[in-house]
Every structure is written in C-alpha cells, then in structure tokens.
C-alpha positions as CSV (number, residue, x, y, z in Angstrom):
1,X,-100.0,-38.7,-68.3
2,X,-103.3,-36.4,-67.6
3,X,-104.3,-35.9,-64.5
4,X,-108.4,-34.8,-63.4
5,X,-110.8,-35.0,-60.9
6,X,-112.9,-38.4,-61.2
7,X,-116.3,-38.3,-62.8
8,X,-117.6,-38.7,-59.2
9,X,-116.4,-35.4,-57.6
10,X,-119.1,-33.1,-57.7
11,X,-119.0,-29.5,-59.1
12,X,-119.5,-27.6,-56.0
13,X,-116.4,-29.3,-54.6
14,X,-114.5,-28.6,-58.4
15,X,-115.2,-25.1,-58.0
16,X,-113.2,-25.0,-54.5
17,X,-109.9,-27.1,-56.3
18,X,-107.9,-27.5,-59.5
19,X,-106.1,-29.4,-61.0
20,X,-102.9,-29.3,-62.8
21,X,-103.7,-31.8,-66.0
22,X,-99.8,-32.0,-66.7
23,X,-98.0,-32.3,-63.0
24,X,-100.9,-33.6,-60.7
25,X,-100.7,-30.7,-58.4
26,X,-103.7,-29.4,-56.8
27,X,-104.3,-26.5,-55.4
28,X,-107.5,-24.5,-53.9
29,X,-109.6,-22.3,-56.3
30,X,-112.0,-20.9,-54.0
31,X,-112.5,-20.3,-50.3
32,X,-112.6,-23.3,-47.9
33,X,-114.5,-22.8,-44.6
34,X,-114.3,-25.1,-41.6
35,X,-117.4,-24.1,-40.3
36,X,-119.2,-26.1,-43.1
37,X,-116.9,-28.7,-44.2
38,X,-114.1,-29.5,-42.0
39,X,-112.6,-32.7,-44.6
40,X,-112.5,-33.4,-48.5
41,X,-112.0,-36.8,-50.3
42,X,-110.6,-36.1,-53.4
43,X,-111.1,-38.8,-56.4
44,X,-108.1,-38.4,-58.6
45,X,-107.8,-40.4,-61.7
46,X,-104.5,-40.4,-64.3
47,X,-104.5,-41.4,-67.6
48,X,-102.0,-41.8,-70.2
49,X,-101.9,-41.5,-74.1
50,X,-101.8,-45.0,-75.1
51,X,-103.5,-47.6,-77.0
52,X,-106.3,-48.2,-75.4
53,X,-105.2,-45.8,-72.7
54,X,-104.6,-47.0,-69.4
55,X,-105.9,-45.0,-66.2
56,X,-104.8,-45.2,-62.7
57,X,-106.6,-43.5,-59.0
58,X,-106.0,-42.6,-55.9
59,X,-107.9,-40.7,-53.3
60,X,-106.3,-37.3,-51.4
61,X,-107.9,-36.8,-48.5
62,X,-107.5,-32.9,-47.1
63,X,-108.3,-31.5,-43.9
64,X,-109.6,-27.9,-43.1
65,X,-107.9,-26.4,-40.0
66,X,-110.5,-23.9,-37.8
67,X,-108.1,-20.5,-37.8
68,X,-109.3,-19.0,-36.0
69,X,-109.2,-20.9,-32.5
C-alpha cells in the first residue's frame, strides 16, 4: 500500500507536510503558525498494487496550538 496527499490538497499546504509513501506517517516539513492558520484538513488517499488497483481515504484533521499564550 502507497500512501499521498489527495489530488485536492494544495501545494502551499504540501510544502508545510509529508508524507511517508510506505508507512502513512506524516509529519511537518515546514513552519506552522497559528497566527495564520490555526486548523488543517488533510485529504489522504492509499492505494495498493493490484489489478486494477484499489484506493481507500480518510481525512486527518490537525490543530495548531498558539505557544506562546
């Protein structure tokens, strides 16, 4: 199973994450800032090898915590 960000994710937002193809895992790739964006929604779509290859989603939501207060 492969595992990517949904076609619907936009590029600004897949420059702050990545994604782990083999395990799933995600983790952040850039700076996050609750000041501008306090939540993400996070379209993840698995896929397997097969034939014709099947595909699965699910949505990870993630909340930014404010630091500094």
């Amino acid at each position: 199973i492969y595992y990517s960000f949904s076609d619907t994710i936009s590029d600004k937002v897949q420059d702050l994450f990545r994604i782990d193809s083999k395990s799933g895992e995600i983790r952040t790739d850039g700076e996050l800032n609750f000041e501008d964006i306090q939540s993400y929604d996070l379209e993840i779509e698995a896929r397997d090898q097969g034939t014709p290859p099947l595909s699965g989603h699910c949505s990870v939501e993630l909340e930014v915590l404010d630091v500094n207060d």
